[in-house]
C-alpha positions as CSV (number, residue, x, y, z in Angstrom):
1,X,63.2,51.0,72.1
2,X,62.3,51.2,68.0
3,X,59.9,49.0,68.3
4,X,57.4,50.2,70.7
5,X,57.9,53.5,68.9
6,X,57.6,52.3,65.8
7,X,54.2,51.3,66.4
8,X,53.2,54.3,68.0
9,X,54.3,56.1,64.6
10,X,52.2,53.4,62.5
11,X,49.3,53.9,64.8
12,X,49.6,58.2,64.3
13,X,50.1,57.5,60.8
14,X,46.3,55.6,60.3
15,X,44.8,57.6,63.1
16,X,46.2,61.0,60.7
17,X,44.5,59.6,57.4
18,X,41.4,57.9,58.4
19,X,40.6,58.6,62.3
20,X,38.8,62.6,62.7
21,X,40.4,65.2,61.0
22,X,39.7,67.5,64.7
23,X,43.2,67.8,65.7
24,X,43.2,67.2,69.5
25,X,41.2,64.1,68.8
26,X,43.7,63.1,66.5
27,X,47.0,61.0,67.7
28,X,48.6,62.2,64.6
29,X,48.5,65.7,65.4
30,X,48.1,65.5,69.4
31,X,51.5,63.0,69.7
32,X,53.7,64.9,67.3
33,X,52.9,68.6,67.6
34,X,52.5,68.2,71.9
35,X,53.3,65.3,73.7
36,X,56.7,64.3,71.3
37,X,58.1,67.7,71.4
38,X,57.6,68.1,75.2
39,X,59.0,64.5,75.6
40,X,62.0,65.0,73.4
41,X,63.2,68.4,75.1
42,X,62.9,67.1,78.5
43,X,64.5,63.5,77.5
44,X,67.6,65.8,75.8
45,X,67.8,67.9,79.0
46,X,67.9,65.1,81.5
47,X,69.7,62.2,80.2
48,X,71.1,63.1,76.3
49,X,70.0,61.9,72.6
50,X,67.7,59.1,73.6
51,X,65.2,59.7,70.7
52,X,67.6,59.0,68.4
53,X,68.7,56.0,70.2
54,X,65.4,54.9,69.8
55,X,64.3,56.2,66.1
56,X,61.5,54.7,64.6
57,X,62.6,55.7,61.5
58,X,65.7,53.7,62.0
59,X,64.0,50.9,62.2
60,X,62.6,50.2,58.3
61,X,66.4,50.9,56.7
62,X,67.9,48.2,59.2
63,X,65.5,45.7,58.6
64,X,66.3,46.6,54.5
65,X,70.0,46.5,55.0
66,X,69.3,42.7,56.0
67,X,69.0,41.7,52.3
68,X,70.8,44.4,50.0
69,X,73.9,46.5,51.2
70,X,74.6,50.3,49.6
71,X,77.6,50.8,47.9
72,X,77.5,54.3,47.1
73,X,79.3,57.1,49.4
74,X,77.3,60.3,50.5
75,X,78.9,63.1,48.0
76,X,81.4,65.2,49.5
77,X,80.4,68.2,48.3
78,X,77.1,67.6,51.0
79,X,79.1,66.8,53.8
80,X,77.9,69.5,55.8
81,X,75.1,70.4,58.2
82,X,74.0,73.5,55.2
83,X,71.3,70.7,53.9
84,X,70.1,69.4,57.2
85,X,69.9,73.5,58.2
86,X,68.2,74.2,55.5
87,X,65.7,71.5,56.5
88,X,65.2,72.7,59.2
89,X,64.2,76.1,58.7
90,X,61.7,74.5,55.6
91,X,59.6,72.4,58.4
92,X,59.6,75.8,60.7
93,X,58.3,77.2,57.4
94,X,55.9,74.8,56.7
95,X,54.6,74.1,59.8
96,X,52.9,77.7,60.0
97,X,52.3,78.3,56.5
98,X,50.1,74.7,56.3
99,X,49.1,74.9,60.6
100,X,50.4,71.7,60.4
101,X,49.3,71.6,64.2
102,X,45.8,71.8,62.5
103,X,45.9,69.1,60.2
104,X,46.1,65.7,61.4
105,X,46.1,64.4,57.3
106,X,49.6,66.2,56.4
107,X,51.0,65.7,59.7
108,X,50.4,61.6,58.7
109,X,51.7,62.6,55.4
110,X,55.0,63.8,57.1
111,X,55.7,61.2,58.8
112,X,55.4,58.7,56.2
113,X,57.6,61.4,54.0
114,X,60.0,61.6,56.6
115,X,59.9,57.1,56.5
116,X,60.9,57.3,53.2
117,X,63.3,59.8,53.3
118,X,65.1,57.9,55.7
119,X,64.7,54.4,54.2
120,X,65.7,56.0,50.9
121,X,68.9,57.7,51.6
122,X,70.7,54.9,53.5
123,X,69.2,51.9,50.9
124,X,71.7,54.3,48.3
125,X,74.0,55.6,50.3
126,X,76.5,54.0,53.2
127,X,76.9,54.6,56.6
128,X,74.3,56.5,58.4
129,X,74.0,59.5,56.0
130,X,70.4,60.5,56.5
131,X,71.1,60.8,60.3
132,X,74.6,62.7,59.8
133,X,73.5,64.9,56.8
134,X,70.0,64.9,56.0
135,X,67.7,64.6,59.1
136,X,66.8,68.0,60.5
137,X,65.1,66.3,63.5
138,X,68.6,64.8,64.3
139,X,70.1,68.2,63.8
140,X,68.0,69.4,66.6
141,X,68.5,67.0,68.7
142,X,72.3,66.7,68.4
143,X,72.7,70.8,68.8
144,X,70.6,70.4,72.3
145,X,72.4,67.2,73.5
146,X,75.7,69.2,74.0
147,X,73.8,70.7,77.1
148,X,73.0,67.3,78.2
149,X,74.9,66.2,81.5
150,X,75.3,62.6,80.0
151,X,77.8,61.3,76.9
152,X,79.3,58.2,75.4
153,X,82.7,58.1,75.6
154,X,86.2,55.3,76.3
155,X,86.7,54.8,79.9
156,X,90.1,54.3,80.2
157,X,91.7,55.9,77.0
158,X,95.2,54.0,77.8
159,X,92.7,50.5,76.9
160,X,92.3,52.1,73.4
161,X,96.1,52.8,72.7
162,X,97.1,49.3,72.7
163,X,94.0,48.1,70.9
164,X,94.8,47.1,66.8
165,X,91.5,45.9,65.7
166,X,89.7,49.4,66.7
167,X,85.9,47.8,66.3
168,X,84.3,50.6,67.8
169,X,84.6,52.4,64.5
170,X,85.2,49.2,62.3
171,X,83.1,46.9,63.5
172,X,83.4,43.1,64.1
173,X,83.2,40.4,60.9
174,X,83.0,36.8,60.6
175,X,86.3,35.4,60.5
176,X,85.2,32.7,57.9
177,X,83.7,35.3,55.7
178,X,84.9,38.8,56.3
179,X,81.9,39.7,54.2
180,X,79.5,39.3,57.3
181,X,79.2,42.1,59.3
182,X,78.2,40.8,63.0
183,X,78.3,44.2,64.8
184,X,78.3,47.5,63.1
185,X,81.0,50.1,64.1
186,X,79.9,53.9,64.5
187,X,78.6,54.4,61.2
188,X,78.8,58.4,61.6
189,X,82.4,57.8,61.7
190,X,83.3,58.8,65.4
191,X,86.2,57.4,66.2
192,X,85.8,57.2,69.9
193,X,89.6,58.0,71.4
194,X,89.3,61.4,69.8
195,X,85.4,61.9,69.8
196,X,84.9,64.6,72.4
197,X,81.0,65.4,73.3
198,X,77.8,64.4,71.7
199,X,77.5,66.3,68.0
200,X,76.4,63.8,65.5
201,X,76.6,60.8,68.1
202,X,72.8,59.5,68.3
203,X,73.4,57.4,70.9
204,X,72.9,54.2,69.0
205,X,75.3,52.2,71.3
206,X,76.9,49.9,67.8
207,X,80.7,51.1,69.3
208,X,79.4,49.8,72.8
209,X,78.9,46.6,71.3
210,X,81.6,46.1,69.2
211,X,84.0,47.4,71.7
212,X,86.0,43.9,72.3
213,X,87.4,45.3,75.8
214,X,84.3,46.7,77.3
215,X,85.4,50.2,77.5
216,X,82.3,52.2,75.5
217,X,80.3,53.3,78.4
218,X,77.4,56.3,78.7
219,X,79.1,58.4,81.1
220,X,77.9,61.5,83.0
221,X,80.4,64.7,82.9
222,X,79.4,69.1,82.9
223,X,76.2,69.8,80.9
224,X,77.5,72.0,77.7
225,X,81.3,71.5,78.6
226,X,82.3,70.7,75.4
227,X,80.6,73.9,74.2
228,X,83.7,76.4,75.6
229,X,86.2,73.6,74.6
230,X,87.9,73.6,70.8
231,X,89.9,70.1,70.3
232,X,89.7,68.7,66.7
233,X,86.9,66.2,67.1
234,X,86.4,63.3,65.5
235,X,84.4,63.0,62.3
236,X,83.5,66.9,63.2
237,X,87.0,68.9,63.3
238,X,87.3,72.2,65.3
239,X,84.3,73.9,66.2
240,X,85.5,77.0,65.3
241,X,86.0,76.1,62.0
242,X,82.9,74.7,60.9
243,X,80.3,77.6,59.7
244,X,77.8,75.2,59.3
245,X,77.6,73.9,62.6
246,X,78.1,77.5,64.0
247,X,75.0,78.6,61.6
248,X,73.0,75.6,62.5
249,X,73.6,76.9,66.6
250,X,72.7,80.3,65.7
251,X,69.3,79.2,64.2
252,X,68.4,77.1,66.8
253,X,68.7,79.6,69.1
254,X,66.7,82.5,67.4
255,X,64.2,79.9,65.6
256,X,62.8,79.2,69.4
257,X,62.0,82.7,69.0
258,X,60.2,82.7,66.0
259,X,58.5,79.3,66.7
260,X,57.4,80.7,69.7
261,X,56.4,83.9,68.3
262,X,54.1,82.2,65.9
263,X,51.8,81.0,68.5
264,X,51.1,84.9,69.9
265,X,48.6,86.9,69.0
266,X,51.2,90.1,67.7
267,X,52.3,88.0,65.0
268,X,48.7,88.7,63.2
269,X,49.9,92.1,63.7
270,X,52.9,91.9,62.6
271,X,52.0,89.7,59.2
272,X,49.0,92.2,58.7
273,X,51.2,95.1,58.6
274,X,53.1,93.3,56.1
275,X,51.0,92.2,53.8
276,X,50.1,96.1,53.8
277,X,53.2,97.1,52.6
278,X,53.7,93.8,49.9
279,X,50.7,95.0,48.7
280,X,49.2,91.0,49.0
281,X,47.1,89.1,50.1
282,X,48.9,85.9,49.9
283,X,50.3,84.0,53.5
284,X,53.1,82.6,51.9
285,X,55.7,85.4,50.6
286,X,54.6,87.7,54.0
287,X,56.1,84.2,56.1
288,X,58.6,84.7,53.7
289,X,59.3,87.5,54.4
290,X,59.0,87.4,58.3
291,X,61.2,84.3,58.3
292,X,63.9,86.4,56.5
293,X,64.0,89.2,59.2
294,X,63.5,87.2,62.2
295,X,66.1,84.2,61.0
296,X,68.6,85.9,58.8
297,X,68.5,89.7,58.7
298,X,67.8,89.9,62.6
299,X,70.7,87.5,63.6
300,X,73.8,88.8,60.9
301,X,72.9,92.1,62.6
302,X,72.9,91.4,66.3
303,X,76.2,89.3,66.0
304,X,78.0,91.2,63.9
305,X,77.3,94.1,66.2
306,X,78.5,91.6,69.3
307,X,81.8,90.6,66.9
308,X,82.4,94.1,66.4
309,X,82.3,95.2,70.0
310,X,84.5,92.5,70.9
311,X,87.1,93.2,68.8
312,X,87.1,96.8,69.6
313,X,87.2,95.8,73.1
314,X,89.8,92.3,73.2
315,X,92.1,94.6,70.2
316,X,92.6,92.5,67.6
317,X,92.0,92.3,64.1
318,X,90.2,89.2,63.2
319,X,87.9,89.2,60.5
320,X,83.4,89.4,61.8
321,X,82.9,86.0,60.7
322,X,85.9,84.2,62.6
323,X,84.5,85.5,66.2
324,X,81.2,84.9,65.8
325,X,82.2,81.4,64.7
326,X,83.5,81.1,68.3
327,X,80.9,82.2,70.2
328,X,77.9,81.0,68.0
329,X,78.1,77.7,70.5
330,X,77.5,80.2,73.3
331,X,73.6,80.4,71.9
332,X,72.9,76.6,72.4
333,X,72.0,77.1,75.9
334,X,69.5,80.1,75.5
335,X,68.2,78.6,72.9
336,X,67.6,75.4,74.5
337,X,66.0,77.3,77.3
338,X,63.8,78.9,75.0
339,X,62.1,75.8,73.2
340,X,62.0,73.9,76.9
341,X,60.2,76.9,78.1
342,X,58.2,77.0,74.7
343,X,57.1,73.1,74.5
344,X,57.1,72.0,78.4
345,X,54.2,74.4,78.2
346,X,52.3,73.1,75.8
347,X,53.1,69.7,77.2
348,X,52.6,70.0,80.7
349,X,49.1,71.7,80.5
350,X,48.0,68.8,77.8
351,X,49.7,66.3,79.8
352,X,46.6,63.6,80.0
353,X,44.9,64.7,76.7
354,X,46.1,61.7,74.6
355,X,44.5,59.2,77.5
356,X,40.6,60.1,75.8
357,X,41.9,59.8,72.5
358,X,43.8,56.3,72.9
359,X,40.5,55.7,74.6
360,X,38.2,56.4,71.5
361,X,40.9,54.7,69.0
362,X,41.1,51.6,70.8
363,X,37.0,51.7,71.0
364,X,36.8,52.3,67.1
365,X,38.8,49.3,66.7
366,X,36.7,46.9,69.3
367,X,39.0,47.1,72.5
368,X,36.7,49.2,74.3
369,X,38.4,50.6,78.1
370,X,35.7,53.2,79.2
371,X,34.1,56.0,78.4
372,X,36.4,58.6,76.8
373,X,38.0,61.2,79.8
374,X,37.4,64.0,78.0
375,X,38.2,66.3,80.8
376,X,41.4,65.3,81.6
377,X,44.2,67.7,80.2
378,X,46.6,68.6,82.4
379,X,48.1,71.6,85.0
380,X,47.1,74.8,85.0
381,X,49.1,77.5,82.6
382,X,49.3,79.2,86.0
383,X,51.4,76.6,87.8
384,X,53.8,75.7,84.2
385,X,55.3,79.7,84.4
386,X,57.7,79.0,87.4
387,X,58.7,76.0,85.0
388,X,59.4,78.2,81.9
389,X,60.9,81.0,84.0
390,X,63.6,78.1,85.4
391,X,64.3,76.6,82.2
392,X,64.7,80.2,80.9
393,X,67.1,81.4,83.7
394,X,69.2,78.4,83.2
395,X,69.2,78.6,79.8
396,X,70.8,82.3,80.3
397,X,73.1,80.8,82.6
398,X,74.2,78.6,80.9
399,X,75.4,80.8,78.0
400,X,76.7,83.6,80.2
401,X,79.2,80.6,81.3
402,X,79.9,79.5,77.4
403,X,80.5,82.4,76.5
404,X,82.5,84.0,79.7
405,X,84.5,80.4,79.1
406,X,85.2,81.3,75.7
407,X,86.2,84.3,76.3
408,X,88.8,83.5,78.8
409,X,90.3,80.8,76.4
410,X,90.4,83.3,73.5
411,X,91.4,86.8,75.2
412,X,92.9,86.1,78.6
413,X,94.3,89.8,79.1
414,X,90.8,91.3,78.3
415,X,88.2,88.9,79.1
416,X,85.7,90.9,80.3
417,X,85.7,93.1,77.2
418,X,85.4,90.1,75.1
419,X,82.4,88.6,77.0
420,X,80.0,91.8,77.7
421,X,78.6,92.4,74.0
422,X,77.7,88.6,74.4
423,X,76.1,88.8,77.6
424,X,74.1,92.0,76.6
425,X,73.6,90.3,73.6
426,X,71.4,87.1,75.6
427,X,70.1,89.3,77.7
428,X,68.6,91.2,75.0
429,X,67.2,87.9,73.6
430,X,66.1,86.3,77.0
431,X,64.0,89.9,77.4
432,X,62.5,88.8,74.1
433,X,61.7,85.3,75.2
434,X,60.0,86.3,78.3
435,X,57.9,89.0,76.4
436,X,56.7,86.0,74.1
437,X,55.8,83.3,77.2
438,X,53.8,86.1,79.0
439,X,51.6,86.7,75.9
440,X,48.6,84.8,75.2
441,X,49.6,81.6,73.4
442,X,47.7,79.2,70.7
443,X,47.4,75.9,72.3
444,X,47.8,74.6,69.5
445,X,46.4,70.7,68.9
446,X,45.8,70.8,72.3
447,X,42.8,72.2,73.0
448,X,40.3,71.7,76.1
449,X,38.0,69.3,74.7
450,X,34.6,68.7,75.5
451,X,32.1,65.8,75.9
């Protein structure tokens, strides 16, 4: 599966610096900003972390690892998802500030960043640190597989309490040189009798080979279960202890707001009006500034309004931070919603768009199939609302049960109390989302091209 895909990323990457710099003719920018996204949220939704399963980027560091092994350990102190977060927000950043959608040259440029990032951190550092710690794309898509209805887990956990080599997490050597690896064990240390769910697991399969009794499978259970559920998890603790992974759900929820609110036309507003009152003229500190409200202002307020009303209402005393630490996992859902909504979109109605393009690479390079279709695209923005509203509704669902869930576990004499500042709380937010998807939207990199 890395293969194909890493020659799709090689092919983006020399269409981005030397094919036109128009960005729906470009793979570069047409693959990554429309087609990818669309394909990795539907992918997540319907069957789990494939993508990372099948990472191109993946692919260079294994092939490296062949002739020199790292010794070094990542540092403790960055054993956290803070880095990965703050990653994360950056490309949000960046990919306004530069229209990254616009520019099939950077867009090249990232990907071969994001190459050497990768082959960089694990030729240093053991294990699979950049996908654990570093990678923001990872990040993302190990948040939204918790909603996914598939997992990989033990089949029969009695198997694993009589087993004494435990391969799944060691791996398997050569018994005439114990130096030789012959199947790598989970190398984001998930020890799979106690892993519980799919944070951090990328689906790479290495315990399901190294399992010597056959009993790793990819099994299906109930999408975002392990969301309303707090066991101590292997190599990831209790949930409602880590602020990290708590912050990194909270900004995946409301940065599917901003991302999508970066594509309407009231954001030109909105930045206008601030560059007013900074008294500039400069892009970059009124994003700044935007981000700020939208991503860290907007959210501290809003929950710890919701934490406050909850403890009012359940009567206790714990401190702000500790509740919203519990429910912060509620947001996954909604959030998820929000980005399918936001990129099935712009996927669906450019569905066919990259069939002319492929068409007018493969001619540049002698393998001529046809005339360029220039006029295929793909459904009407029409027919792809019923689509958003679903994966919108669901996504409210969905947290409405989280959270109701969590409640009960947390406050079973006053559930209800506990659960209704949450629920207005999505509500509020799924109001804002469907305000943004019935506003006219960029189609960004995707445009109806003509011939």
């Amino acid at each position: 599966m890395q293969l194909p895909l890493f020659a799709v990323a090689m092919a983006m990457i020399a269409h981005g610096l030397f094919g036109p710099q128009l960005a729906p003719r470009n793979l570069a920018t047409l693959l990554t900003w429309v087609h990818y996204r669309g394909a990795l949220v539907l992918v997540l939704l319907a069957a789990g972390n494939l993508f990372c399963m099948a990472c191109p980027f993946m692919l260079p560091r294994t092939i490296a690892r062949r002739f020199f092994k790292p010794v070094r350990r990542w540092p403790r102190w960055l054993r956290s998802k803070w880095l990965s977060l703050g990653l994360f927000v950056l490309i949000l950043y960046a990919y306004e500030l530069f229209d990254l959608w616009s520019s099939p040259w950077w867009t090249a440029w990232l990907i071969v960043a994001y190459f050497a990032a990768a082959l960089t951190v694990d030729s240093v550092f053991k294990d699979a640190s950049f996908c654990k710690f570093v990678c923001p794309i990872g990040q993302f898509n190990f948040v939204a597989s918790t909603v996914s209805p598939l997992e990989v887990r033990v089949r029969d956990a009695d198997a694993c309490v009589t087993c004494e080599t435990h391969d799944c997490i060691k791996g398997t050597r050569d018994p005439a040189d114990p130096s030789i690896v012959l199947q790598q064990g989970c190398e984001l240390g998930l020890f799979l009798p106690k892993k519980v769910g799919n944070m951090d697991c990328t689906f790479c399969l290495d315990c399901v080979h190294a399992c010597p009794h056959d009993n790793v499978v990819i099994a299906t259970r109930v999408p975002a279960s392990e969301l309303w559920v707090d066991p101590r998890r292997s190599g990831v603790g209790l949930f409602s202890r880590r602020k990290d992974l708590a912050a990194l759900a909270i900004v995946f929820a409301f940065g599917a707001l901003v991302n999508a609110f970066g594509m309407v036309s009231p954001v030109y507003a909105v930045e206008e009006w601030l560059a007013r009152h900074m008294g500039t003229t400069r892009e970059a500190p009124v994003l700044g500034v935007l981000f700020l409200l939208l991503l860290v202002i907007e959210p501290v307020v809003l929950l710890a309004l919701a934490a406050w009303l909850t403890r009012r209402g359940a009567g206790t005393r714990e401190p702000l931070v500790t509740l919203t630490n519990r429910f912060a996992y509620a947001f996954i859902p909604l959030g998820f919603g929000i980005w399918l909504a936001h990129y099935t979109f712009h996927f669906v109605t450019s569905l066919w768009t990259f069939i002319p393009v492929t068409q007018e690479v493969l001619a540049a390079v002698g393998l001529p199939l046809g005339e360029p279709s220039w006029r295929l695209t793909g459904l009407p923005p029409g027919l792809v609302h019923p689509l958003e509203l679903g994966f919108l509704s669901l996504g409210l669902l969905g947290s409405l049960l989280v959270a109701h869930r969590i409640a009960a576990r947390d406050y079973p004499v006053r559930t209800a109390r506990a659960f209704v500042p949450w629920a207005g709380l999505f509500l509020l937010l799924t109001a804002a989302a469907l305000w943004l998807l019935y506003q006219p939207m960029e189609m960004r990199g995707a445009m109806i091209l003509g011939g």
